[in-house]
N, C-alpha and C positions, 0 to 999 in steps of 0.2 A: 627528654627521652635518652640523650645520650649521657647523660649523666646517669639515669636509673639503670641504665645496661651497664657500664662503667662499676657504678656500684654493685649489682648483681655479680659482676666478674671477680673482682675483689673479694667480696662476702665469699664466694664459690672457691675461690684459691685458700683464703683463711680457713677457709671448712678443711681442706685438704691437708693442710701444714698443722692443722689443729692435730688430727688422725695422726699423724706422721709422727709429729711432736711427742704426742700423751701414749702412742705406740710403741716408744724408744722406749719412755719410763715415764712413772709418775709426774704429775705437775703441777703448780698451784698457776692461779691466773697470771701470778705478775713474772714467775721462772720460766712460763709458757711465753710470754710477752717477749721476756730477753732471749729466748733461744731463737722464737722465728725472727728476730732484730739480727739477730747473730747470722742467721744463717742467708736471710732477704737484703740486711742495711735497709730492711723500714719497721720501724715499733709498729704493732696494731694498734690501734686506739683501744681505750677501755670500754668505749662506749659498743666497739664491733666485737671484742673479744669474750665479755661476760654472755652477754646474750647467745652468742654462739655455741659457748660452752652448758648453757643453759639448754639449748636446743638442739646440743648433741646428748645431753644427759636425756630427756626426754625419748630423743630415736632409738634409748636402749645400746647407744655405743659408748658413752663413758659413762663409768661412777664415779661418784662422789664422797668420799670422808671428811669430817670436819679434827682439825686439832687446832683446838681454841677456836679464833676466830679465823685460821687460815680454811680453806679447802682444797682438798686436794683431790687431781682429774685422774681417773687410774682407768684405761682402755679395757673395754668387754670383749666377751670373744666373740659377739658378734661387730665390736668397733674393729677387733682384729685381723677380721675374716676382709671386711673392707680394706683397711692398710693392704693388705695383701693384695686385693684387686688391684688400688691407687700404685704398688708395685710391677705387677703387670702389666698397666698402660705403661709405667715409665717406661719399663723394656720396649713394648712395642712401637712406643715414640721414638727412642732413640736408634733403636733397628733401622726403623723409617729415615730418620736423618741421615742416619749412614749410609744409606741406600740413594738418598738425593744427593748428600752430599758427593757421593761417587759420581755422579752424573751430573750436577752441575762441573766438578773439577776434570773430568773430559772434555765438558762443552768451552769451557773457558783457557781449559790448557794451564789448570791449575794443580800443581803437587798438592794432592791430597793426604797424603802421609799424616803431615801434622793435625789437621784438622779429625781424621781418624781415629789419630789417636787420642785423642782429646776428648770425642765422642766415647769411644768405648773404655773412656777411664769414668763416664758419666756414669755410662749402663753398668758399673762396679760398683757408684756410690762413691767417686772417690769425686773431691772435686779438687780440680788443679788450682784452680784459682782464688780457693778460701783466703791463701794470708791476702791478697789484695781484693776480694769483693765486695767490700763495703767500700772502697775507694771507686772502683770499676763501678757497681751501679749508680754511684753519685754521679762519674762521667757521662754515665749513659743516659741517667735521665735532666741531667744539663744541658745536653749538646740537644736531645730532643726538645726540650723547652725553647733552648733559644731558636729550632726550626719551627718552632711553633710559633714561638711569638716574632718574627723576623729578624733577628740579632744576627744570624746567621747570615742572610743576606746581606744585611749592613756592613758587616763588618767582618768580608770573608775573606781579604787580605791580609787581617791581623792574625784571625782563628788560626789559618793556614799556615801563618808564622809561628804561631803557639805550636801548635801543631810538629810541624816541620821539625823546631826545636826540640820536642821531646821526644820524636821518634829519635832524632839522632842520641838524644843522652840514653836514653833505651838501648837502642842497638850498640852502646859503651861498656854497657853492665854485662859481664863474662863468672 
C-alpha cells in the first residue's frame, strides 16, 4: 500500500513537470527526460515517462509530430490552459509558505529575512539554488536514507563531525 501511494505521488508530480516542461517548448521523450533531470537531479524512468506522455496525448493536452523516428510533445491550449493553473497553485503555495514561514520565525525568534527572501525569489521562478541542486537533493535524500535505514543513529558522532566540518568550510566561502 505504501508503495502504491508512493508511486501514485511520483506518477502525479511527473504529470506536473511533464505540463511544465512541454509548456516551455517543444520536447521529444528523451529532451523531456534531461530537462526534468536537470531541473529534479532524478531522470524519469522510460518506463513512467512514455506512457505518460501517451496519456497526456490522449487528455487532448499534448500533441504529437513525428520526424523520422523521433516524436515530438508540443502543449495544446488546453495542456496550456492547465500549466497555467499548475501556475497558480504555485503562487498560492508559496504565498502560504510565507505566511507560515513568518509565524513560525516569531515563534522561534527566527530572522526571517533570509528565508523570505528566498521564498519569494521562488514565486518569480527564479531559483537560487539551481548551480548546486543536483548536489543538494543528493544530500537530502542521503541524509534521509540513512534516517531511514538507521545509519544515522549509529553513527551520529561522526555525521555531526562531517557535518561540523563543512559548515565551517561553508561559512569560509566570501
Amino acid at each position: 500500500m505504501r508503495e502504491e501511494i508512493h508511486r501514485h505521488h511520483s506518477a502525479g508530480m511527473l504529470h506536473h513537470l511533464i505540463i511544465l516542461k512541454v509548456n516551455e517548448r517543444p520536447h521529444t521523450g528523451y529532451s523531456l527526460a534531461k530537462a526534468i533531470q536537470a531541473g529534479t537531479g532524478r531522470k524519469p524512468s522510460w518506463g513512467s515517462i512514455y506512457p505518460l506522455l501517451e496519456h497526456l496525448k490522449k487528455e487532448g493536452l499534448v500533441s504529437v509530430s513525428a520526424e523520422g523516428r523521433k516524436k515530438n510533445y508540443t502543449i495544446t491550449k488546453e495542456g496550456r490552459r492547465l500549466a497555467q493553473s499548475f501556475h497558480q497553485h504555485h503562487e498560492k503555495l508559496i504565498d502560504t509558505l510565507l505566511r507560515d514561514s513568518r509565524t513560525v520565525c516569531e515563534i522561534t525568534g527566527q530572522d526571517p529575512d533570509m528565508l523570505l527572501e528566498m521564498f519569494n525569489r521562488f514565486k518569480h521562478e527564479e531559483d537560487p539554488l539551481r548551480p548546486i541542486s543536483d548536489k543538494a537533493l543528493r544530500l537530502r535524500r542521503l541524509i534521509l536514507q540513512m534516517a531511514h535505514d538507521g545509519r544515522i543513529e549509529r553513527n551520529k558522532q561522526r555525521i555531526n563531525t562531517i557535518l561540523s566540518d563543512t559548515i565551517k568550510r561553508l561559512e569560509r566561502i566570501r
